[in-house]
N, C-alpha and C positions, 0 to 999 in steps of 0.2 A: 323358304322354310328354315327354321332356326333349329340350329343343334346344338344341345349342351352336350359337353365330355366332363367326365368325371375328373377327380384333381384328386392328389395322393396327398395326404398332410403327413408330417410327420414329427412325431415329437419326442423328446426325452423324458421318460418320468420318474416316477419314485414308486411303480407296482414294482414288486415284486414276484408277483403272482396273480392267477385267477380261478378262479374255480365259478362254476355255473350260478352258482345264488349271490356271487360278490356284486358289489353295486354298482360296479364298473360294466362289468360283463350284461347286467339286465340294463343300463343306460344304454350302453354302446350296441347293442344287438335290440332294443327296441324302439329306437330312435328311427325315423321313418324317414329323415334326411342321411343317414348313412347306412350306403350300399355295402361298403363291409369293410372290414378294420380288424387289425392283427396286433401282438404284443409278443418281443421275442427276449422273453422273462430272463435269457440268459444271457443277454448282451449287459454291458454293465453300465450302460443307460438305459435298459429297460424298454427297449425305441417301441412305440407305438405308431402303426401305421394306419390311418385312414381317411378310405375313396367315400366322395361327396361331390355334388354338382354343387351344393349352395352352401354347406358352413366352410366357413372360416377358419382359421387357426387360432382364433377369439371364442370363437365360438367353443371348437371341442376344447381346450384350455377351460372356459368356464365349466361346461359338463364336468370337466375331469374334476375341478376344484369342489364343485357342489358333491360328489362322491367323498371327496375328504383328500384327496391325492392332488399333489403335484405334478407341472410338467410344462416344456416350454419349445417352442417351435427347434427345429434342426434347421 
């Protein structure tokens, strides 16, 4: 029997902030490949963290960029 574990990505970006109708916020919490993912708006890389079995660091990097925002693995 095969087990996937989840993998923690983490990256630097350029939020600032989030609020519930940001495009970030409705990407990253409707996205069905990530299990859950945090933003700790007051570090001053802005670290965003998230757990997935299958994307990539390419992967949410592109998400982030198609919202309009930067950011880059840690």
């Amino acid at each position: 029997m095969k087990t996937t574990t989840a993998q923690l990505l983490i990256f630097k970006t350029d939020i600032s902030g989030l609020c519930t109708n940001c495009e970030v916020h409705k990407v990253l919490t409707s996205h069905p490949e990530v299990l859950d993912w945090s933003l700790d708006a007051e570090d001053d890389d802005h670290v965003l963290r998230v757990s997935s079995e299958t994307l990539t660091a390419e992967d949410v990097i592109a998400l982030l960029e198609r919202s309009g925002h930067r950011c880059s693995e840690l």
